[in-house]
C-alpha positions in Angstrom: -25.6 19.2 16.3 -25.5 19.6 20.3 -25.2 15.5 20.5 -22.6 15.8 17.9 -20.5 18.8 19.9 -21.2 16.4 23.0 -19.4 13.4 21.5 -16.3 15.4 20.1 -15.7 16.8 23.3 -15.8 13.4 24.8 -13.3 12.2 21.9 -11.1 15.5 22.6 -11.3 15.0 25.9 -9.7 11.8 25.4 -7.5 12.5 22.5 -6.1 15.1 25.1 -5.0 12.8 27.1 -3.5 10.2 25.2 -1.6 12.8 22.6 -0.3 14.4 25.9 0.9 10.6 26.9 2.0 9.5 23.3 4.4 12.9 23.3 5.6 12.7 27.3 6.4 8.6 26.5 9.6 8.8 23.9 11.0 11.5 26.2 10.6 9.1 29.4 12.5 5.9 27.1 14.9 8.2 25.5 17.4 10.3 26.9 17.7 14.3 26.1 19.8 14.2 23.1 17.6 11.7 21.4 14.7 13.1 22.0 16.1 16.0 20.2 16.7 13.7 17.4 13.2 12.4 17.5 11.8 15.7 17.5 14.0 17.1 14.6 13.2 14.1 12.3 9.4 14.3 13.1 9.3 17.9 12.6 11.1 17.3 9.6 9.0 14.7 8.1 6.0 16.2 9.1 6.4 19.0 6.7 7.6 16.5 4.3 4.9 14.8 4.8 2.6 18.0 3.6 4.5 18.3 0.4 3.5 14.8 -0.4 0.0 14.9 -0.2 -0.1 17.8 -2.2 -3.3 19.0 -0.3 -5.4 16.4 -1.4 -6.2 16.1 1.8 -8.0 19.4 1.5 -9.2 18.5 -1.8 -10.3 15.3 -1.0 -12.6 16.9 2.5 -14.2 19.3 -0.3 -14.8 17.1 -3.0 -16.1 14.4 -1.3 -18.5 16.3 0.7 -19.6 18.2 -2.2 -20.1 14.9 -4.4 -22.4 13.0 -1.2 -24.4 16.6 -0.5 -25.4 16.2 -4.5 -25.3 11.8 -4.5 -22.2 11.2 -6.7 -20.5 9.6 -3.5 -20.3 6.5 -5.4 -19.3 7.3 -8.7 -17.2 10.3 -8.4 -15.2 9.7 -5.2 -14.4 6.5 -6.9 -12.1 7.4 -9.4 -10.9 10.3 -7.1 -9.5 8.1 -4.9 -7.4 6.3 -7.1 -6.2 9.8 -8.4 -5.1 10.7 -4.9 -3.6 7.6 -3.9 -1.6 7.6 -7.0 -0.1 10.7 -6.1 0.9 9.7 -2.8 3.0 6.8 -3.6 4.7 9.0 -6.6 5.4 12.1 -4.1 7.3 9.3 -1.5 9.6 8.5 -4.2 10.5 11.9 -4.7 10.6 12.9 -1.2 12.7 9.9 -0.3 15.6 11.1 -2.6 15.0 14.7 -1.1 15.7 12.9 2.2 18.9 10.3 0.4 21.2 13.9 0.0 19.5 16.0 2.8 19.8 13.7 6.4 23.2 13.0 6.2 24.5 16.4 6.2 22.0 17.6 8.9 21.5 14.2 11.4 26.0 14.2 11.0 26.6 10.7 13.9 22.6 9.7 14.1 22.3 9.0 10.5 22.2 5.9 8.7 20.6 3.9 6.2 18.0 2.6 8.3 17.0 5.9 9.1 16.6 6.9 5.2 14.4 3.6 5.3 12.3 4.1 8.5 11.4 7.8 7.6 10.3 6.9 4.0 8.4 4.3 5.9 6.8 7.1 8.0 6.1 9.6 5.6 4.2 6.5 3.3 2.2 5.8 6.6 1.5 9.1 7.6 0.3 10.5 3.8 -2.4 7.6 3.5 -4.0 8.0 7.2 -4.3 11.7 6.9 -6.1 11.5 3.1 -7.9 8.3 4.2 -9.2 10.2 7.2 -9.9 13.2 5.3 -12.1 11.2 3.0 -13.9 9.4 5.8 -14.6 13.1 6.9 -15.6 14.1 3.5 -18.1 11.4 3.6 -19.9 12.7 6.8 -18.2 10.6 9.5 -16.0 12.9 11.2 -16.4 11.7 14.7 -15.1 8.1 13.5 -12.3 9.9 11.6 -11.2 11.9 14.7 -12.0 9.1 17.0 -9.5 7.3 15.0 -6.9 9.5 14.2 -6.6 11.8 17.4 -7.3 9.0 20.3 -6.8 5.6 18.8 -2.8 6.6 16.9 -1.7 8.2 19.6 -2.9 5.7 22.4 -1.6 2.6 20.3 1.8 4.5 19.7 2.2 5.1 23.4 1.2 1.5 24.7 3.6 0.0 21.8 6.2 2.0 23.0 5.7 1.5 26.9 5.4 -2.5 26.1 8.7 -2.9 24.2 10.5 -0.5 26.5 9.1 -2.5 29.5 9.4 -5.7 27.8 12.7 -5.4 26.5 14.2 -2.8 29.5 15.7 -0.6 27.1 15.1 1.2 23.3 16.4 2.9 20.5 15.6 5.8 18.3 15.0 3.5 15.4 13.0 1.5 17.5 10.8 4.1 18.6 10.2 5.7 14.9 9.3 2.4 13.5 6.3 2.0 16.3 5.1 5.9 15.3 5.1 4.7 11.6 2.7 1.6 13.1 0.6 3.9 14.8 -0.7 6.0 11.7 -0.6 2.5 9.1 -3.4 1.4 11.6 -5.1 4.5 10.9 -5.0 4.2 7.7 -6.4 0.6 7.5 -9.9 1.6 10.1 -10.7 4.1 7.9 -10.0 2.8 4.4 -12.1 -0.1 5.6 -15.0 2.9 6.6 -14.5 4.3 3.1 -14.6 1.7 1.3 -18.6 0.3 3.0 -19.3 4.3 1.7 -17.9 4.6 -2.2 -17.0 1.1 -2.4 -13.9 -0.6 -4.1 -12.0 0.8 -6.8 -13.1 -1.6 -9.7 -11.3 0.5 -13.3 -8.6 2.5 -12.1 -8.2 5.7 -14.7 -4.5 6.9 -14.8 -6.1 10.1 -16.6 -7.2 11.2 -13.0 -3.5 11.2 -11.7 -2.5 15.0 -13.4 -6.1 16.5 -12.7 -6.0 15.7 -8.7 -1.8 17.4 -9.2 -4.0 20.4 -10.7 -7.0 20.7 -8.4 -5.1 20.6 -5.6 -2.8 23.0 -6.1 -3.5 25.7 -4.0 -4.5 23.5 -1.2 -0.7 21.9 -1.3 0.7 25.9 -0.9 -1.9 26.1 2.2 -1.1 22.6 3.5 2.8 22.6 3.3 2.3 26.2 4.5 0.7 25.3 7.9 3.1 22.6 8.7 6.2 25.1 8.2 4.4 27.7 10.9 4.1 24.7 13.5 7.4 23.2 12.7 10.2 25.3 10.8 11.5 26.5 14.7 11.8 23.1 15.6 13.5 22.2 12.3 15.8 25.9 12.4 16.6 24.9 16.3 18.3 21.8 14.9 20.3 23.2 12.3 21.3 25.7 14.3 21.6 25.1 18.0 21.8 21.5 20.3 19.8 18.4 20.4 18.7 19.9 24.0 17.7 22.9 23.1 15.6 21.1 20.6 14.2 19.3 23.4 13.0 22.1 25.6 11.2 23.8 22.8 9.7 20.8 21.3 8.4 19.8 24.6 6.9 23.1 25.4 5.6 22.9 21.5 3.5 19.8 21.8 2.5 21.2 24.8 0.9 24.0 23.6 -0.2 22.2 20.7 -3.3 20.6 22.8 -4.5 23.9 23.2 -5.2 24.0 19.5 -6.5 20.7 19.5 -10.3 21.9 20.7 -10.0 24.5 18.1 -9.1 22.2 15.1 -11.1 19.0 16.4 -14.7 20.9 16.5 -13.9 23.0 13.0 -13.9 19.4 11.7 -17.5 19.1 13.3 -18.6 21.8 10.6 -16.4 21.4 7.4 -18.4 19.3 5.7 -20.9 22.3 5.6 -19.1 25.1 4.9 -18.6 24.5 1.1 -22.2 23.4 0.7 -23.4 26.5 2.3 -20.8 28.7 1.3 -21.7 27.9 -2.7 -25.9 27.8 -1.7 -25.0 31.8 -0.9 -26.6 30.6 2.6 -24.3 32.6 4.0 -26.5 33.9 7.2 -26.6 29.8 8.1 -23.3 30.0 7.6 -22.4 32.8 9.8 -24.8 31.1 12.9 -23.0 27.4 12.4 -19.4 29.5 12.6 -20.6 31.1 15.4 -22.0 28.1 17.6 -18.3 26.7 16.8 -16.9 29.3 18.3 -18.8 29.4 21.3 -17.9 25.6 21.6 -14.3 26.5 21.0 -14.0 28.9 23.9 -15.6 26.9 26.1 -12.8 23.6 26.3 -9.7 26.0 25.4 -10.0 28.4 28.3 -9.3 25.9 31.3 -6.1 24.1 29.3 -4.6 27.9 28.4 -5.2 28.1 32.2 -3.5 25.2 33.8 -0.7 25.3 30.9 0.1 29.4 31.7 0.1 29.1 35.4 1.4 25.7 35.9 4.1 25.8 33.7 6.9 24.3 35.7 4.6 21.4 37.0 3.4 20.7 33.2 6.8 20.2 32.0 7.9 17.9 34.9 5.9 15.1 34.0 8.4 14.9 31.3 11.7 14.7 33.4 13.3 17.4 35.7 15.9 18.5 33.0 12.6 20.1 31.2 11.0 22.1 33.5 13.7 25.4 32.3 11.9 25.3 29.6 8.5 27.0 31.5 9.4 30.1 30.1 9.1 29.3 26.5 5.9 27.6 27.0 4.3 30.3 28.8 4.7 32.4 26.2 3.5 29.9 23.3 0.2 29.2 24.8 -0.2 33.2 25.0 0.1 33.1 21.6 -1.8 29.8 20.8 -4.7 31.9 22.4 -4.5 34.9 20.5 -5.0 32.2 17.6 -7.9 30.6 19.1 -9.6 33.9 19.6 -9.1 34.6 15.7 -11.8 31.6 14.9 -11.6 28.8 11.6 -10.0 31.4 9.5 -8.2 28.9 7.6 -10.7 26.5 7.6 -13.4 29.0 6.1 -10.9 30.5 3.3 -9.7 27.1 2.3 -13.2 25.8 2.1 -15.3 28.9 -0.1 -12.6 29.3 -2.4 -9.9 31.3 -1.1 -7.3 29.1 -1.6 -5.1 31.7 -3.4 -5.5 34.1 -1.2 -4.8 32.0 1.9 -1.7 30.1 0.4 -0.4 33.2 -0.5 -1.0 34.7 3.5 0.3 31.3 4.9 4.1 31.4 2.5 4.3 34.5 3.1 4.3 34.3 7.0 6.2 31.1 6.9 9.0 32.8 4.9 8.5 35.8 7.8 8.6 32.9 10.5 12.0 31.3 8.9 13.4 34.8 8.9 12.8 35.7 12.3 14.1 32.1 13.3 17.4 33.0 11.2 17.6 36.8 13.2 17.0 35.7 16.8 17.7 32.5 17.4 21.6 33.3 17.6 20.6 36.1 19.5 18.3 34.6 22.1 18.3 31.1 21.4 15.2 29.1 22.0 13.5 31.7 23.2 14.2 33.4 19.8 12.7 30.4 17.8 9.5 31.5 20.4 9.3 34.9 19.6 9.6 34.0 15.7 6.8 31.4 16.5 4.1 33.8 18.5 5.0 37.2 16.4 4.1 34.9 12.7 1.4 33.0 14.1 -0.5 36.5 14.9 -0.2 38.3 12.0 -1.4 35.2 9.6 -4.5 34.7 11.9 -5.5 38.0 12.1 -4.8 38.4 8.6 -6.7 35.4 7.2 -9.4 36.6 9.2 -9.5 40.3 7.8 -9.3 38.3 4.2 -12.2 36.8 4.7 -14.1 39.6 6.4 -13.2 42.0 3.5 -14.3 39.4 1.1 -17.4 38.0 1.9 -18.0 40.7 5.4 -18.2 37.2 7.5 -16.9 37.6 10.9 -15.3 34.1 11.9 -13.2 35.8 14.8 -14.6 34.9 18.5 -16.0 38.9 18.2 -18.5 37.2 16.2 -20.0 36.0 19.6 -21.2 39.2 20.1 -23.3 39.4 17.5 -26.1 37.4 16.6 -27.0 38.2 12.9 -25.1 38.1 10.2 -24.7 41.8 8.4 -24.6 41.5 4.7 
């Protein structure tokens, strides 16, 4: 397990570094306005990209771990795979005439038919490498899933983007999209290839399996889309509402921030594939000590970037141009609030993954719908500092309710308290 930490710290570590890159990049190549653009359509299609997969990406981490704990990997998984897959490619359809009547109205001068095109092409690439990487979790190889998905997409979107810009002195929004749609089809290739060595090919496709993976993973789409709205409907209410540049500011300050959380949700993947199997064992004392080592490991790599980020705002945001450094104040006051979240543990993680999906869909809506409202009351008020406000204020109260959830449920403390106590109180 120690080895294991060792190596995901070296891959965060990295991953760090080239996500921060991957996001500074497209702001250097394009200028403020379109960078707003970017920013709206990725926040955009990020949630999108949550409502089709459904949460089988959730499903698939669960079910695949479960089936290679008990050695069904090769049977089970099999047809599960075709399931899921199935229900990606029907979910882009849908999504893409979502996206036919809703960019126009909201992209007004930046939209086109390309753009209808390259985001469909997006959300197709993006859907398959978060499942297939979720299965190659599933199936006990997280470091090569993370490896993959955190350092390798990000690093390849940056170079592909620096290369053409050098190469060709000059490039476009489209331009830029179509290389981030590259980025996570290569994903989704390394690790399909990985999966396949583990459950092999998928020799009698069953169409029956199509409406049970819509049913099984229900609850996991409410939690997954859920999740996606907190991190992304300010973003998404800042362009509907205010400038491309102030979309800008806050999205930089966003992704900022967002590498705080990256410590936090890279080492929870370390122990997911446990959590059911101990969870449903009723080993729930093991289960108590692995949550706690994670946590320990958690605080360790999140204190010194909370650090740098709070007290060296104005410097952070300069690497990507001078017209962001304003923005300091908005992302001191996120990664005070990303903290606060890191302090609350895997609450997500742990309700998703012991069967608390209801309960934790339900929490996640419901403080999405709060975020969206507070975005609607402030932002004309305050502006983007509004859309922060909205941000920090939601993100608190579902953390700290997820985590008293699960504490009155099951009297498991996943909080960072739980470092001050050793055993596990039943």
């Amino acid at each position: 397990m120690k080895r294991s930490y060792c190596y995901m710290l070296l891959i965060r570590g990295l991953a760090v570094a080239t996500m921060f890159v991957a996001q500074v990049v497209p702001a250097k190549c394009l200028d403020i306005d379109q960078f707003g653009v970017f920013s709206y359509i990725t926040s955009l299609l990020t949630v999108l990209t949550f409502v089709v997969i459904w949460g089988t990406d959730r499903y698939s981490l669960k079910s695949f771990s479960l089936s290679k704990s008990n050695g069904e990997a090769s049977n089970t998984c099999n047809q599960n795979t075709f399931g899921v897959y199935s229900l990606l490619l029907i979910n882009t359809i849908l999504v893409t005439v979502f996206l036919y009547f809703y960019l126009p109205s909201h992209l007004g001068e930046n939209y086109s038919i390309p753009i209808l095109f390259i985001c469909t092409l997006i959300l197709f690439g993006r859907t398959f490498a978060r499942v297939s990487s979720s299965v190659t979790k599933g199936l006990g190889n997280v470091l090569t899933a993370e490896f993959t998905f955190s350092f390798l997409r990000p690093l390849l979107f940056a170079v592909l983007v620096t290369s053409f810009y050098l190469l060709y002195k000059d490039i476009s929004l489209n331009q830029v999209l179509i290389l981030f749609s590259i980025a996570y089809f290569s994903v989704f290739i390394i690790t399909s290839i990985k999966n396949t060595t583990s459950v092999g090919k998928i020799t009698k496709p069953n169409l029956q399996a199509i409406p049970g993976v819509y049913k099984s993973s229900f609850f996991f789409f409410l939690v997954g889309v859920g999740m996606p709205l907190m991190a992304n409907i300010n973003t998404i209410q800042l362009g509907n509402m205010s400038s491309n540049d102030d979309v800008a500011l806050y999205s930089a300050s966003a992704k900022i921030v967002s590498l705080v959380a990256i410590g936090l949700v890279s080492a929870n993947l370390l122990i997911s594939p446990k959590l059911s199997p101990l969870y449903y064992d009723g080993k729930l004392s093991e289960m108590y000590t692995l949550i706690r080592k994670n946590n320990a490991f958690i605080a360790c790599i999140t204190v010194i970037p909370v650090l740098i980020i709070a007290f060296f705002s104005e410097e952070v945001l300069a690497i990507y141009g001078d017209e962001y450094i304003e923005a300091a104040p908005l992302l001191r006051l996120l990664v005070i609030g990303q903290a606060f979240n890191v302090l609350c543990g895997p609450v997500l993680l742990v309700a998703t993954l012991i069967g608390f999906q209801k309960s934790a869909s339900a929490t996640v809506l419901t403080m999405a719908f709060v975020n969206w409202l507070l975005c609607v009351l402030l932002i004309p008020m305050y502006g983007t500092i509004g859309a922060v406000y909205a941000c920090v204020i939601a993100n608190i109260m579902l953390n700290v309710g997820l985590a008293i959830i699960i504490y009155y449920k099951t009297n498991l403390n996943v909080t960072m308290l739980n470092l001050c106590k050793k055993q596990y109180a039943k």
